[in-house]
N, C-alpha and C positions, 0 to 999 in steps of 0.2 A: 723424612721423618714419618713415624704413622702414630696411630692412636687407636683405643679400642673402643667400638662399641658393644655391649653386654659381653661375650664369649669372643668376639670376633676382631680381627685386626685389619686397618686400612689404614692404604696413605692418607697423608693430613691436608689434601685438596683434591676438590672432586670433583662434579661436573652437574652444573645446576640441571633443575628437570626444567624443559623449553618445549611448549607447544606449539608443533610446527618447526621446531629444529632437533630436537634429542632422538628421532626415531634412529631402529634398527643402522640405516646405511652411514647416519652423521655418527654413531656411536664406535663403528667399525674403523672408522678413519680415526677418530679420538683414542682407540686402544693401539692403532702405528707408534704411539710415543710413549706409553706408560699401561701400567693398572690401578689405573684409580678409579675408585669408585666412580659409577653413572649411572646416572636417573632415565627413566623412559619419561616421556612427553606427559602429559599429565590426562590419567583414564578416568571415565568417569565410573562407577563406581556400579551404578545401576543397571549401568550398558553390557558391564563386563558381566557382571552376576545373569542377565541374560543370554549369553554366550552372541552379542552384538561382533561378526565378525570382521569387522575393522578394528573397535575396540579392542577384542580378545588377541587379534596381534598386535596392537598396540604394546601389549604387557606380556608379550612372551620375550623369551630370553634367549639369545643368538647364541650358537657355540663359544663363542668368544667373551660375552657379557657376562663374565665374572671378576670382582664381584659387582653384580647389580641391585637397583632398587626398584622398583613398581612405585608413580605414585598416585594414591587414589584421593577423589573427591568426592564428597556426599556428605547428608546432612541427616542418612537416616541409620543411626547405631548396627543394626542388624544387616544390612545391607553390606555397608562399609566391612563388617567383618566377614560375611563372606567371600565379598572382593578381595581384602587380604590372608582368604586360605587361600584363592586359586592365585592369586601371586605367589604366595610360600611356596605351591605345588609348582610352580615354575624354577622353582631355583632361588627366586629375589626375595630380599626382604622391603619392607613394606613401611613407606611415608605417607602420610595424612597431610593433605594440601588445605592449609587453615589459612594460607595467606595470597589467593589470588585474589583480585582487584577487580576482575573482569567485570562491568557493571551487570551480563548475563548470568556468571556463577553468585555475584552479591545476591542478586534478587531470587533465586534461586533458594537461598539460606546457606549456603555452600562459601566454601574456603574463605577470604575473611570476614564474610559475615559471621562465623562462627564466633570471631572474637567479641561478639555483641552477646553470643547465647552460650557464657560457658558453661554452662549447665550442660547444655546437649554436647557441646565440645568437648565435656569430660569423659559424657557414657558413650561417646566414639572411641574416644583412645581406650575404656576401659573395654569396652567388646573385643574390638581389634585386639590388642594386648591378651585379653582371655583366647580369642580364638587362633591364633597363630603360636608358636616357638622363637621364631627368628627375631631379631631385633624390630621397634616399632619408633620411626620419629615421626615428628611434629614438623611441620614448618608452616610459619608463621611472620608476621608482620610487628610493627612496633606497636598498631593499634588504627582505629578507625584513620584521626587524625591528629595534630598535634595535642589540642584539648582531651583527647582520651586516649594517651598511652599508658596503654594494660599490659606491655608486655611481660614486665616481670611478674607480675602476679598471674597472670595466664600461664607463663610458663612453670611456674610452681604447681600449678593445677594438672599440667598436662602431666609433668615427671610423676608428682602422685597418682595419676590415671594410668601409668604405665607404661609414658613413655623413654624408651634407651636413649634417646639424643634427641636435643632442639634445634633447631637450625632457625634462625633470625634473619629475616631479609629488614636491613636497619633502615626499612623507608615507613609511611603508615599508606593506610588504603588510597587517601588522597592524592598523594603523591605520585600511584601508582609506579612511572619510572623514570620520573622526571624529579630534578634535584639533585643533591647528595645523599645518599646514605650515613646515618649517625652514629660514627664507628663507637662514640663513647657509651651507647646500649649495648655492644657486648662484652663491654667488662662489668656492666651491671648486672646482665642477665646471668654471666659466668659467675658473680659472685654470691647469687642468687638461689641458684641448682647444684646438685650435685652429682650430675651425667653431664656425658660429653653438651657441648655448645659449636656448633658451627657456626659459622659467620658467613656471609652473603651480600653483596651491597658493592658495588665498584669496584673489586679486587679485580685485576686486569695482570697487573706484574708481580714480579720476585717481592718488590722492594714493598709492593702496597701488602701484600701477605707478611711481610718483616715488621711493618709496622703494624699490622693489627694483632698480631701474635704476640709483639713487646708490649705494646699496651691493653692489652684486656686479655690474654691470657687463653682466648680462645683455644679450641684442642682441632678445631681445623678450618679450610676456608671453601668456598664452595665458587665459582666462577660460571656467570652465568653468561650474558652479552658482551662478554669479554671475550668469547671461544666462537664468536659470528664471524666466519670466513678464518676461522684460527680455531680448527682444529687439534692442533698442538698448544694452546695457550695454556692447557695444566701442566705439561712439561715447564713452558717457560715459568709459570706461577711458582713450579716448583725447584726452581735454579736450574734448569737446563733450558738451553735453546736449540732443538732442534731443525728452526726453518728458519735458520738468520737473513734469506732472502726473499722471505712469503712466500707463497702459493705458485706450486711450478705448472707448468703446461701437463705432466705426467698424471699430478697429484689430483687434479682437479677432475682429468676425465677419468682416474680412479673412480671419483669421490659418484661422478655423473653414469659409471659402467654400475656402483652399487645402486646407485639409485635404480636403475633400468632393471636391474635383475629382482628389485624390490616391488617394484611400483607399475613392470610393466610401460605402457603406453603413456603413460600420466607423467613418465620421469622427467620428462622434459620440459614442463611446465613447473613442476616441482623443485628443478634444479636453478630456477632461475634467480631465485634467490641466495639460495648459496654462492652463485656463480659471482652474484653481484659483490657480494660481501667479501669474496675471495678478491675480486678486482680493486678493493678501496686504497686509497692513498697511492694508488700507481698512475705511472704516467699516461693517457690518455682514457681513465678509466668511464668518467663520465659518458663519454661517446659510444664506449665498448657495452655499458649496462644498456643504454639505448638501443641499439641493436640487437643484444642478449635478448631482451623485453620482447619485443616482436618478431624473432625468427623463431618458426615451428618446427622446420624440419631437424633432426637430429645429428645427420650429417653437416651440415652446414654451422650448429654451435660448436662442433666437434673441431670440425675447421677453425672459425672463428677463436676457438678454445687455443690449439695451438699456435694460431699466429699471435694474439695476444701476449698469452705470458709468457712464449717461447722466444720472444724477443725483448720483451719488457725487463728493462735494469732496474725496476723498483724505483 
């Protein structure tokens, strides 16, 4: 199924933006099973407008990454839009991250502290929106904490500032990622606006996307820690299951050959988490992260990599 935002069309599940997991090589593996829309890891906003060369590849666009999104944080209007031309100049279109929790980006004034100052959170999305073409979302949170959910009225704010689609991660700041998600705020929010509404928040399978779609109406879902060591989890989200037996020996040092050709020297330190994630719920996985954790040499995960899932029945 897809949907539109302003001009443009996407499948109707996509791929949350994840700091420390959505770069370049995890995006690569994710586009094996589909095209659905993907998020870059979350830039900072000021970094980029500096031409900060870690940031600036943070937000470039791979041959492959379309279509994709840039998402920026910051808390200063003029800024923010600049960082959303040189993402446009990339290829992607461009999300405003109003809803990280990070107690670093809160203090900061950034992502959901924003939801504290919609004032300044209006004349972001209204810059951004002025200074690009391409589509412009919002994402966002239910609100600081239970006592002050703003998010419908926030997101009313936003659409009028000009944004093409909201995206609701249904937890508040407090909560950060612990809990449930309150799937019954996006059929408020959806009833709310009148631009697309993403949904965000525990969607893991087919059947959890089935039910939020019946009940609130949402126009798409977004999977964020659901796709850790499940690269393919938007296929599955979206009725197909392309790795009915998890993570093969092949896929994985695919997954660890991108990383090397990205990252250099550092891949392997880098990959160790993926690697882990890839190992969960299999048989002797505990033992094999253990070991993952503290070997440095490359060769030797490599190996390790093969005898693991090369023999593991899941």
């Amino acid at each position: 199924m897809t949907f539109r935002i302003k001009n443009l069309t996407f499948e109707n599940v996509m791929l949350a933006p994840m700091a420390g997991v959505t770069d370049a090589p995890f995006r690569s593996m994710v586009r094996r099973f589909g095209n659905e829309l993907v998020f870059s890891e979350m830039v900072l906003a000021e970094s980029l407008v500096r031409g900060h060369d870690k940031t600036t590849r943070m937000a470039d666009r791979t041959e492959r990454d379309a279509p994709f999104a840039v998402q920026i944080v910051g808390r200063d209007p003029a800024v923010m839009a600049d960082a959303a031309v040189i993402a446009e100049k990339q290829g992607a279109f461009v999300d405003i991250n109003m809803g990280c929790p990070v107690p670093k980006i809160v203090k900061a004034g950034e992502g959901s502290a924003l939801m504290e100052d919609e004032d300044r959170a209006e004349r972001i999305v209204r810059a951004v929106s002025d200074a690009v073409r391409c589509p412009v979302t919002v994402k966002f949170r239910l609100g600081v904490d239970d006592e002050r959910r703003n998010y419908v009225d926030f997101g009313k704010r936003m659409r009028d500032a000009g944004a093409s689609a909201l995206i609701l991660h249904a937890r508040t700041r407090r909560q950060m990622y612990s809990g449930s998600a309150d799937e019954k705020a996006f059929a408020l929010l959806k009833e709310a606006v009148d631009v697309p509404v993403v949904a965000n928040g525990d969607i893991r399978t087919a059947a959890d996307a089935a039910r939020v779609f019946e009940q609130s109406g949402a126009d798409a879902v977004m999977v964020g820690r659901g796709a850790l060591g499940k690269p393919w989890a938007l296929a599955e989200v979206a009725g197909r299951n392309p790795m009915p037996g998890g993570a093969t020996a092949d896929f994985v040092l695919d997954h660890l050959k991108a990383l090397e050709n990205y990252y250099g020297h550092k891949a392997i330190f880098i990959a160790r988490k993926h690697i882990a994630w890839y190992s969960l719920g299999k048989r002797g996985g505990a033992a094999f992260r253990e070991k993952i954790n503290t070997e440095d040499d490359p060769a030797a995960v490599k190996e390790m990599i093969g005898s693991f899932f090369g023999t593991d029945d899941g």
